[in-house]
C-alpha positions as protocol buffer text, in pm:
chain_id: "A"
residue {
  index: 1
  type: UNK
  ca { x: -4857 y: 22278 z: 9514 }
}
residue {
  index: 2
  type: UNK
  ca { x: -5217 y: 22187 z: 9455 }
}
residue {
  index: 3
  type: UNK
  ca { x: -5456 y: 22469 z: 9610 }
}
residue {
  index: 4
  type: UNK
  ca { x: -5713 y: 22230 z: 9837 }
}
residue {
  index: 5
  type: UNK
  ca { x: -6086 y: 22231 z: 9714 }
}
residue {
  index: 6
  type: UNK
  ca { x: -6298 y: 22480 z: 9810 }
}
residue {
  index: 7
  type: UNK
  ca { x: -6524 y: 22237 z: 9922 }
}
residue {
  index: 8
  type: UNK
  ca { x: -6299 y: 22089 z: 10153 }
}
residue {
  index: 9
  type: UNK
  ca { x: -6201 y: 22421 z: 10281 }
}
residue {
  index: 10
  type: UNK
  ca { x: -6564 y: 22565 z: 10395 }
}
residue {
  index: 11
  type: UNK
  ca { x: -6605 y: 22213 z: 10553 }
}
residue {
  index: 12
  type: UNK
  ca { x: -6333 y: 22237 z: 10803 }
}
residue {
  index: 13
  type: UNK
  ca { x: -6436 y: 22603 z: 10840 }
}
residue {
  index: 14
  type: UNK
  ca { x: -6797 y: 22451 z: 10936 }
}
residue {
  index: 15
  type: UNK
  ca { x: -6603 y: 22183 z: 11174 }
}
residue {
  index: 16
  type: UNK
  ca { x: -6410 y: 22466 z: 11346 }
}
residue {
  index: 17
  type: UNK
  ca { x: -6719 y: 22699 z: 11378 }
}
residue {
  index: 18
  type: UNK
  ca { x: -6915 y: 22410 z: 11564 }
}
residue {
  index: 19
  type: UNK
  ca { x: -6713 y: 22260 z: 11812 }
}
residue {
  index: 20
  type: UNK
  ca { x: -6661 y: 22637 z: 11926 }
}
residue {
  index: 21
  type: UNK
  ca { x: -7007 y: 22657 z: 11921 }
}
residue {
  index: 22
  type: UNK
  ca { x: -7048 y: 22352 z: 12158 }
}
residue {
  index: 23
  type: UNK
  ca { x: -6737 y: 22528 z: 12374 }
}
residue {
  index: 24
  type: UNK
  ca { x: -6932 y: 22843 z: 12389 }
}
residue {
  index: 25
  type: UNK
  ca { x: -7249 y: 22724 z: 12469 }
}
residue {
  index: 26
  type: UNK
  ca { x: -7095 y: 22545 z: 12729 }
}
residue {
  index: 27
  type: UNK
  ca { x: -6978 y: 22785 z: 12898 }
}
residue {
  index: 28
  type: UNK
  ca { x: -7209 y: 23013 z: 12873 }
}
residue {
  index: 29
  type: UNK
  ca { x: -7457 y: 22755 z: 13043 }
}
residue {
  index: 30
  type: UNK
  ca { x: -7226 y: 22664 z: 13295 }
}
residue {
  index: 31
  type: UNK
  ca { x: -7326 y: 22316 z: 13326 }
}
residue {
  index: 32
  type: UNK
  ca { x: -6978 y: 22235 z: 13466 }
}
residue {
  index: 33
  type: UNK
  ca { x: -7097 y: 22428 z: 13790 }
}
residue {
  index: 34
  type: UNK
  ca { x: -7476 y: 22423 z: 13752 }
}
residue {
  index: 35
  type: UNK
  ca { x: -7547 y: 22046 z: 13831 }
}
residue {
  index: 36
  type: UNK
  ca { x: -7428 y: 21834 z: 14109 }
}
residue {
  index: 37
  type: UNK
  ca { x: -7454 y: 21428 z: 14171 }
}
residue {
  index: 38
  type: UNK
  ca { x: -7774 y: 21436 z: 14310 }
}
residue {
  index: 39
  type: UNK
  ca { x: -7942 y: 21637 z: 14076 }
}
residue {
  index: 40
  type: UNK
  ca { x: -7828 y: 21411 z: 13779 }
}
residue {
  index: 41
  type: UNK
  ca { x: -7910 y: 21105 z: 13980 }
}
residue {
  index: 42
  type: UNK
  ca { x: -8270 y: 21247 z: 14078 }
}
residue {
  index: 43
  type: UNK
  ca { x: -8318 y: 21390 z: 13725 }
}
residue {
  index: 44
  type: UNK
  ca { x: -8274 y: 21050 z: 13601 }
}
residue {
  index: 45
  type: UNK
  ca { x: -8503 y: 20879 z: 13863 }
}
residue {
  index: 46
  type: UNK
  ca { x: -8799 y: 21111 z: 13774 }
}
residue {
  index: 47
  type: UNK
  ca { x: -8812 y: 20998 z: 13381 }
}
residue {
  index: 48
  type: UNK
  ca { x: -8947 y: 20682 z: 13576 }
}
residue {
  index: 49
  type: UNK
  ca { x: -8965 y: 20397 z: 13311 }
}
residue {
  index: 50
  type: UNK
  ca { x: -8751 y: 20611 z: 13092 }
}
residue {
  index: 51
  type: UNK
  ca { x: -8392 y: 20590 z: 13324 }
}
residue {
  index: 52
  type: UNK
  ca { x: -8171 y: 20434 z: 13059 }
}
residue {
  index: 53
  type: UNK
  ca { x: -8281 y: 20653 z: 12782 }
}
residue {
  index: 54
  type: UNK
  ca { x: -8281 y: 20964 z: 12976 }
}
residue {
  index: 55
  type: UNK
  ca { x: -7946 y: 20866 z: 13095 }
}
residue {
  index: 56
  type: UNK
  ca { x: -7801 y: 20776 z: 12744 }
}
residue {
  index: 57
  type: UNK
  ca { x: -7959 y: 21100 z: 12621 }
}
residue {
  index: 58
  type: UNK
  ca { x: -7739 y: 21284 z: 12874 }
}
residue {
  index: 59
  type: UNK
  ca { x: -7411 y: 21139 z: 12780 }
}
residue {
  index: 60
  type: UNK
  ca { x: -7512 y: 21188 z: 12389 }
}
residue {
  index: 61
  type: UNK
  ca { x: -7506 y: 21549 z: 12515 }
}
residue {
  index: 62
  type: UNK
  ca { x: -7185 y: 21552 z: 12716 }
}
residue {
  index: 63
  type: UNK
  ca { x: -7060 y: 21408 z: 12353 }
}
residue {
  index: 64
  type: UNK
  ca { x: -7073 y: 21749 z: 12261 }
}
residue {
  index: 65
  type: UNK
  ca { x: -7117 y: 21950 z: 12503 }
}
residue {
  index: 66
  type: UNK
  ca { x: -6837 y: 22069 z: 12781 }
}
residue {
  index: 67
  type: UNK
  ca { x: -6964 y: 21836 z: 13063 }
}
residue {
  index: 68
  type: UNK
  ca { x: -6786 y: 21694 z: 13342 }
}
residue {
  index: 69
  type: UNK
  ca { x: -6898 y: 21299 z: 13226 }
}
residue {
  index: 70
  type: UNK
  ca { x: -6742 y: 21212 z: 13605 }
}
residue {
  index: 71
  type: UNK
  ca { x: -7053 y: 21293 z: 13732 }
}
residue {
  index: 72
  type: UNK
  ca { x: -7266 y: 21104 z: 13507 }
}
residue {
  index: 73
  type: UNK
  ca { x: -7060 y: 20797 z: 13555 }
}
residue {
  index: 74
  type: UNK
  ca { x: -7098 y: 20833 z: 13940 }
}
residue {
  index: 75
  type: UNK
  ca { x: -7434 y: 20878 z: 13881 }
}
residue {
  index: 76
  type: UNK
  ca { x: -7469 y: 20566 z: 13751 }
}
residue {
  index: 77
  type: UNK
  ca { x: -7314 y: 20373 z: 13994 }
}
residue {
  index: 78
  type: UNK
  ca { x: -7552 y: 20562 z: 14272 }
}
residue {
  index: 79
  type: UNK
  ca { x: -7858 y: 20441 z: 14089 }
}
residue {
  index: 80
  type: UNK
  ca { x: -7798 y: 20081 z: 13915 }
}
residue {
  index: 81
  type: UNK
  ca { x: -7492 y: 19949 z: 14122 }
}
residue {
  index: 82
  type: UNK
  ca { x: -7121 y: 19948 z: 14003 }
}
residue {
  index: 83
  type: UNK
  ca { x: -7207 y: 19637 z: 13732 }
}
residue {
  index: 84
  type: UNK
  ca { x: -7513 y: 19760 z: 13549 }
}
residue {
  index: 85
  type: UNK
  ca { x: -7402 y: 20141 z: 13592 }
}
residue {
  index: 86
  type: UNK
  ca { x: -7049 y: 20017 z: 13430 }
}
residue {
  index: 87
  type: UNK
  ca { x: -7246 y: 19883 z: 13155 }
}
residue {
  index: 88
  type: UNK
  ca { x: -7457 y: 20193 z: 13097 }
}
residue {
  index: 89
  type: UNK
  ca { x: -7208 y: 20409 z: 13114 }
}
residue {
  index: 90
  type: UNK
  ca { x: -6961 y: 20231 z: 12877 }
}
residue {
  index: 91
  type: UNK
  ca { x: -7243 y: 20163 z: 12599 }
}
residue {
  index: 92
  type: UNK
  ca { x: -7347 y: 20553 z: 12648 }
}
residue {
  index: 93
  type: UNK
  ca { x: -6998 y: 20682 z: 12655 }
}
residue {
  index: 94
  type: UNK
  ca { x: -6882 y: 20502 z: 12327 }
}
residue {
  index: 95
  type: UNK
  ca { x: -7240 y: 20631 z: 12143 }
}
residue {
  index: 96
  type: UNK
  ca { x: -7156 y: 20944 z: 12245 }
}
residue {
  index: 97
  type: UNK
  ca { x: -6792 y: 20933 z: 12084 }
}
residue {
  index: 98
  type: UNK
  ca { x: -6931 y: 20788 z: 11802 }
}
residue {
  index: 99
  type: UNK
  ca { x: -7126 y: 21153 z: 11719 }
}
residue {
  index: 100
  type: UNK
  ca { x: -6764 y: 21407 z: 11713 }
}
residue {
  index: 101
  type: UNK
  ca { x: -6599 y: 21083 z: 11541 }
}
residue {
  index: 102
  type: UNK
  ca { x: -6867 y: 21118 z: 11240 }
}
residue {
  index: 103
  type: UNK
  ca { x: -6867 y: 21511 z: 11265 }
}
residue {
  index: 104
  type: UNK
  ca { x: -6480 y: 21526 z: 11236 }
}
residue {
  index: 105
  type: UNK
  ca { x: -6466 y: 21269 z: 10954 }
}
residue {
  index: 106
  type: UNK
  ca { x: -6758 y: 21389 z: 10731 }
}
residue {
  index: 107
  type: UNK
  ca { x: -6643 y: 21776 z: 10764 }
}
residue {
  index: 108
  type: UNK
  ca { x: -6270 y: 21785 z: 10810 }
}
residue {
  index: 109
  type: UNK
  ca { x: -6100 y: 21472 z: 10706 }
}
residue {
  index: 110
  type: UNK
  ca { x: -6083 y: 21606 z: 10347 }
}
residue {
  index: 111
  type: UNK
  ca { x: -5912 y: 21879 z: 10399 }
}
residue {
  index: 112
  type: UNK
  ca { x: -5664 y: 21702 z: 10669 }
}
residue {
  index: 113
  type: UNK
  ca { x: -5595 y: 21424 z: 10409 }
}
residue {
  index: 114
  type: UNK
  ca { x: -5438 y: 21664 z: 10167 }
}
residue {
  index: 115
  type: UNK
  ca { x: -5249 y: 21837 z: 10450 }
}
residue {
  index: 116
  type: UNK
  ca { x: -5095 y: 21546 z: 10586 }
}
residue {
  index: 117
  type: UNK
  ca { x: -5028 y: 21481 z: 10254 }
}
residue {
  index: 118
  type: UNK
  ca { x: -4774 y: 21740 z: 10182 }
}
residue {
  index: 119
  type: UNK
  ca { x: -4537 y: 21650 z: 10489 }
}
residue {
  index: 120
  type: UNK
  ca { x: -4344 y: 21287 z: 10495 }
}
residue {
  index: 121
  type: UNK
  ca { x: -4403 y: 21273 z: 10868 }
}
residue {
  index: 122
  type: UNK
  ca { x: -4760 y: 21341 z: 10878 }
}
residue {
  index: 123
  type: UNK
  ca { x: -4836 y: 21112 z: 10616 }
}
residue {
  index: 124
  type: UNK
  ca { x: -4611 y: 20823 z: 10819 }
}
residue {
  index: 125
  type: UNK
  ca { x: -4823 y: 20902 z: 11117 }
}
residue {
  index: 126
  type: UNK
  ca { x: -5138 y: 20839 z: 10960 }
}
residue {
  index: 127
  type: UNK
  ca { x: -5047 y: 20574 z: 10821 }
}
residue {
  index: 128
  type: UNK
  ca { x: -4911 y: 20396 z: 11177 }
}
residue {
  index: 129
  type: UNK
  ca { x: -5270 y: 20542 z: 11321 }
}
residue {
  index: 130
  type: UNK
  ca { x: -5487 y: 20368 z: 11037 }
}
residue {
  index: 131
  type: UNK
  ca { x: -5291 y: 20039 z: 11058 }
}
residue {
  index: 132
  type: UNK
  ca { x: -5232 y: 20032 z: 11463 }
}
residue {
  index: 133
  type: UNK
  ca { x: -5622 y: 20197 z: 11486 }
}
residue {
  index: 134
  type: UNK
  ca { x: -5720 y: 20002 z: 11801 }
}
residue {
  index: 135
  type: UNK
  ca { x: -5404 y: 20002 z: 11970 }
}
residue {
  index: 136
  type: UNK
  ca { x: -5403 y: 20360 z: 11943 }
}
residue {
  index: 137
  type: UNK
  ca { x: -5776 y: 20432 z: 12059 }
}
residue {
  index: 138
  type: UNK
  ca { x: -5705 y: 20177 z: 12325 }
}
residue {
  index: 139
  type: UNK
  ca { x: -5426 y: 20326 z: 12442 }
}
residue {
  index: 140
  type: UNK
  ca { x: -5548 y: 20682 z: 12470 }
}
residue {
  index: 141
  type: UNK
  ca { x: -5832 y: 20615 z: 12656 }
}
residue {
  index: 142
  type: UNK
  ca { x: -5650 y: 20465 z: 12903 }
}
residue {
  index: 143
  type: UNK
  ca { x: -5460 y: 20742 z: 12978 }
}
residue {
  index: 144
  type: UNK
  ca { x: -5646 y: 20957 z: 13204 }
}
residue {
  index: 145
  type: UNK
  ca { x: -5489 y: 21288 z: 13139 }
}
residue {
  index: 146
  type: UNK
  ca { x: -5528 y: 21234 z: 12785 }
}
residue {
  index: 147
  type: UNK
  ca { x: -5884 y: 21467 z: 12643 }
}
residue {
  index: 148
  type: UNK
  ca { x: -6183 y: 21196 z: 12605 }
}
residue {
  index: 149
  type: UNK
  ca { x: -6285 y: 21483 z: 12345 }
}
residue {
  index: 150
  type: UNK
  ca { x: -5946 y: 21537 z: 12156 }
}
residue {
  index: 151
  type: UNK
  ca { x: -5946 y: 21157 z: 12099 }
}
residue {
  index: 152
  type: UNK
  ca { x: -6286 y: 21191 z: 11921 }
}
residue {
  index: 153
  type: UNK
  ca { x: -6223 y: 21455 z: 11710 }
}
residue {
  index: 154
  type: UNK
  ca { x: -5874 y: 21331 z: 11627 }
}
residue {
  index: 155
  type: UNK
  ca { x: -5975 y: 20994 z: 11541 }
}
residue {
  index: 156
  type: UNK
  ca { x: -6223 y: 21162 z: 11340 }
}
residue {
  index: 157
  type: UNK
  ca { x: -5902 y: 21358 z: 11111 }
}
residue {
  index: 158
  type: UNK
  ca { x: -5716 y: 21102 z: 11074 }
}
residue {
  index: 159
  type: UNK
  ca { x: -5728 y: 20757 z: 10891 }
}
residue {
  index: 160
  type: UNK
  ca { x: -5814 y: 20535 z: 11168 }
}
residue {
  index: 161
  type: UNK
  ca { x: -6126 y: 20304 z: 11094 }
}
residue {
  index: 162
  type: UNK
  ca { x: -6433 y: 20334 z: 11258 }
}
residue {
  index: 163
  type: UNK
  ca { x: -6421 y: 19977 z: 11350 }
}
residue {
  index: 164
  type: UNK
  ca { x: -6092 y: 20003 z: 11534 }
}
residue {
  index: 165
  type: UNK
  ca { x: -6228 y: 20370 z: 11696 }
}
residue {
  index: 166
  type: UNK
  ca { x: -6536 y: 20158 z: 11848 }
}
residue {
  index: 167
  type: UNK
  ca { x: -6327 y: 19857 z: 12000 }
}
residue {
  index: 168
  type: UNK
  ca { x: -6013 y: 20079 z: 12138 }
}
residue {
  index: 169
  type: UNK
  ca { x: -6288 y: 20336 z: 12287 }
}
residue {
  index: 170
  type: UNK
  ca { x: -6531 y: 20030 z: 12413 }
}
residue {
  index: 171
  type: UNK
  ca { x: -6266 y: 19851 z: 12590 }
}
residue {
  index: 172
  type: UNK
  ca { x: -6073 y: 20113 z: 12711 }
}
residue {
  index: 173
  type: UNK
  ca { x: -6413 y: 20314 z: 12888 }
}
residue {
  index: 174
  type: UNK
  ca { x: -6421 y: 20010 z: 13100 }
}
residue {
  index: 175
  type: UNK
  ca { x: -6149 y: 20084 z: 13410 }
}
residue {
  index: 176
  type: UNK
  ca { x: -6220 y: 20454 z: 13430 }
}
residue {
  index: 177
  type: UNK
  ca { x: -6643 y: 20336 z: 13422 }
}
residue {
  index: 178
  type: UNK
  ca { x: -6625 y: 20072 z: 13662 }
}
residue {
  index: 179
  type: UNK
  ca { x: -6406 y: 20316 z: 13904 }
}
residue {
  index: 180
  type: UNK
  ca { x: -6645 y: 20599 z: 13898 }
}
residue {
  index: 181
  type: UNK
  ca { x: -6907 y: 20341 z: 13928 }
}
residue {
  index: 182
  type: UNK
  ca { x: -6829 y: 20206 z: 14228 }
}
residue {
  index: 183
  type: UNK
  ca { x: -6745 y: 20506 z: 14390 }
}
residue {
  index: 184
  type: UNK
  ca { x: -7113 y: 20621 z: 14321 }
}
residue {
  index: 185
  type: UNK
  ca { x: -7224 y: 20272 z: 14463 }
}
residue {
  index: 186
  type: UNK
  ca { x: -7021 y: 20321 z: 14772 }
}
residue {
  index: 187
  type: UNK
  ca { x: -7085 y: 20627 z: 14861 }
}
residue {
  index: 188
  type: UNK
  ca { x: -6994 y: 20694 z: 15239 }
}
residue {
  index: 189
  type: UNK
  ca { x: -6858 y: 20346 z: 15255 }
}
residue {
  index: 190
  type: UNK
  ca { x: -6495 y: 20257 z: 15175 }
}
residue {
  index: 191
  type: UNK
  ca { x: -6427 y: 20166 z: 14774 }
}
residue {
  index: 192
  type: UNK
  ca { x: -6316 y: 19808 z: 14759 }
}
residue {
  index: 193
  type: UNK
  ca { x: -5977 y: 19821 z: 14536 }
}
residue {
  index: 194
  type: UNK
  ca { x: -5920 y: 19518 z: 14456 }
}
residue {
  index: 195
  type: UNK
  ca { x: -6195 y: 19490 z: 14242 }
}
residue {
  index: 196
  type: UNK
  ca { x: -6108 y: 19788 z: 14063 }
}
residue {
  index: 197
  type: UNK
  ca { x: -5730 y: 19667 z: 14002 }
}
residue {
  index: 198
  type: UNK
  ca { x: -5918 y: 19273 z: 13911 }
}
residue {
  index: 199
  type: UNK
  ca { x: -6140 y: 19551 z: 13629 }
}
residue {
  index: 200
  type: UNK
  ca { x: -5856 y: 19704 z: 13546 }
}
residue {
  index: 201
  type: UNK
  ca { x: -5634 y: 19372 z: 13504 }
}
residue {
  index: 202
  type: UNK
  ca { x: -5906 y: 19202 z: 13315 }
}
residue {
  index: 203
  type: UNK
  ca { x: -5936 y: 19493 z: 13034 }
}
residue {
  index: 204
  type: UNK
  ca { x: -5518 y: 19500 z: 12970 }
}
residue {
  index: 205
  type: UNK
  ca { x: -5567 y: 19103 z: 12899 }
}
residue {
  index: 206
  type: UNK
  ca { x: -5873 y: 19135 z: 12633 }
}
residue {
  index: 207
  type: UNK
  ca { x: -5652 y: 19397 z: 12492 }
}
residue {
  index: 208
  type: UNK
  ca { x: -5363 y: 19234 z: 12441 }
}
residue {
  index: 209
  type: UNK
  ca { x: -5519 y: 18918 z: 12346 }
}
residue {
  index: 210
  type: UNK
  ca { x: -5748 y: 19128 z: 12096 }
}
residue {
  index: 211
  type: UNK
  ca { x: -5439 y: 19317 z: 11989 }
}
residue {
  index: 212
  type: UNK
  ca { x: -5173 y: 19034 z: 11918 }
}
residue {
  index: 213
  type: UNK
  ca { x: -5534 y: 18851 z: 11729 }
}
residue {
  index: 214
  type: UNK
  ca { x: -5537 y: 19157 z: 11516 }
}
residue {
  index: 215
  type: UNK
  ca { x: -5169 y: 19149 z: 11440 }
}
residue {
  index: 216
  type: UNK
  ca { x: -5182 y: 18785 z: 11356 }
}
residue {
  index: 217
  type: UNK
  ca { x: -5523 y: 18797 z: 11097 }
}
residue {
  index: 218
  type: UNK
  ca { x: -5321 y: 19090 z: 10907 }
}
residue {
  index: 219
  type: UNK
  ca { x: -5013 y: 18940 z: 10886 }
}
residue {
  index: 220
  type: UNK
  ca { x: -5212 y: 18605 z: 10766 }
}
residue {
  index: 221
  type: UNK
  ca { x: -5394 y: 18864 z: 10527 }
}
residue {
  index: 222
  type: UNK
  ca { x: -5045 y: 18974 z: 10432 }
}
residue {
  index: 223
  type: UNK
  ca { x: -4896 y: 18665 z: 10357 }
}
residue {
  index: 224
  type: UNK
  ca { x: -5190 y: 18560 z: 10169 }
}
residue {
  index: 225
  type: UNK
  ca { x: -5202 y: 18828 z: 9917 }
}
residue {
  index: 226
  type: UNK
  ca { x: -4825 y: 18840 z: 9884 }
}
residue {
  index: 227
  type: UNK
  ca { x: -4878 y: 18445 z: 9768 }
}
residue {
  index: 228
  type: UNK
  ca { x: -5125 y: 18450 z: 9543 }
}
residue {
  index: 229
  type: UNK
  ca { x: -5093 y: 18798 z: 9324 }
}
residue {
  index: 230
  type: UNK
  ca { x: -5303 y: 18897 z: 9089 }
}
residue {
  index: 231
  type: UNK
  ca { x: -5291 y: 18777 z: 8733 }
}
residue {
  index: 232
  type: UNK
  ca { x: -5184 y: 19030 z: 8525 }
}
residue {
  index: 233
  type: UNK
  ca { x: -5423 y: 19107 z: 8203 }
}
């Protein structure tokens, strides 16, 4: 059994040590407890002609940082309306999983490519994740009990492409965004479900069409290749 380059090794080490870094510091500033809806929303509305940075900056930070992103997508809703706060919050929320994606990837997938490696149903796994990449993201993120952080760092392991990692997490942000959102629009007045089901509706048809697109092109790609080989020298 090959030993695993030291390299590789200090690297996770260095992936371990700072996402229980980010834990720690996050609970040792309890921002969990210290910061309600209205201080985020009149935070934001003090940075003046700065709003959309300030609140980008904030969910960059709740990338790595223990923070409860609910209120920062309610937020957003409170101050730009459910449309424009859905689109804030979904381009914020995918930069911000674009940051432990990168960490994971540069610093640990080394180490966890070797190690899924050495077992048959690892390596099988990783393989279905790099091929079905979007489906996978896509899926996860639409399952609300599922970590938003575990699916960056996870993503980040394993072979899925960063392509795929951006669409899934993109698309599937949008229900879950545009709820929150209009609660924060609505507040003290009654949520209007039926747009939230018409949201939610409209995101499981892009995905399938984008998904059953995918399958097609690779298949196509597939077919291609298998038809015209490569001359052998």
């Amino acid at each position: 059994m090959k030993i695993p380059p030291q390299k590789d090794v200090w690297k996770l080490a260095a992936l371990v040590l700072l996402v229980a870094g980010f834990l720690a510091a996050g609970h040792f500033l309890g921002l969990g407890e210290r910061f309600t809806l209205e201080d985020i929303r009149a935070g934001v509305e003090r940075t003046g002609g700065w709003q959309y940075a300030a609140f980008t900056g904030l969910y960059l930070l709740a990338g790595l940082l223990p923070f409860p992103t609910v209120l920062l997508s309610t937020a957003s809703g409170a101050l730009w309306g459910p449309y424009l706060g859905t689109l804030m919050t979904v381009v914020s929320a995918t930069l911000a999983a674009c940051i432990p994606f990168f960490l994971s990837r540069a610093l640990g997938r080394g180490m966890t490519a070797k190690l899924i490696d050495r077992n048959s149903t690892a390596h099988r796994c990783d393989r279905f994740a790099g091929r079905n990449g979007f489906a996978s993201v896509l899926t996860l993120r639409l399952i609300p009990v599922v970590p938003w952080d575990l699916v960056n760092y996870l993503s980040g392991l394993c072979s899925i492409r960063f392509r795929d990692y951006l669409l899934g997490s993109l698309i599937g942000t949008l229900p879950a965004s545009f709820t929150y959102n209009l609660i924060g629009a609505s507040l003290g007045k009654p949520v209007d479900k039926i747009q939230i089901a018409a949201v939610t509706a409209a995101v499981i048809v892009l995905a399938v069409f984008l998904f059953v697109r995918r399958r097609k092109s690779a298949a196509a790609n597939r077919s291609a290749a298998a038809s015209n080989p490569e001359p052998q020298a």
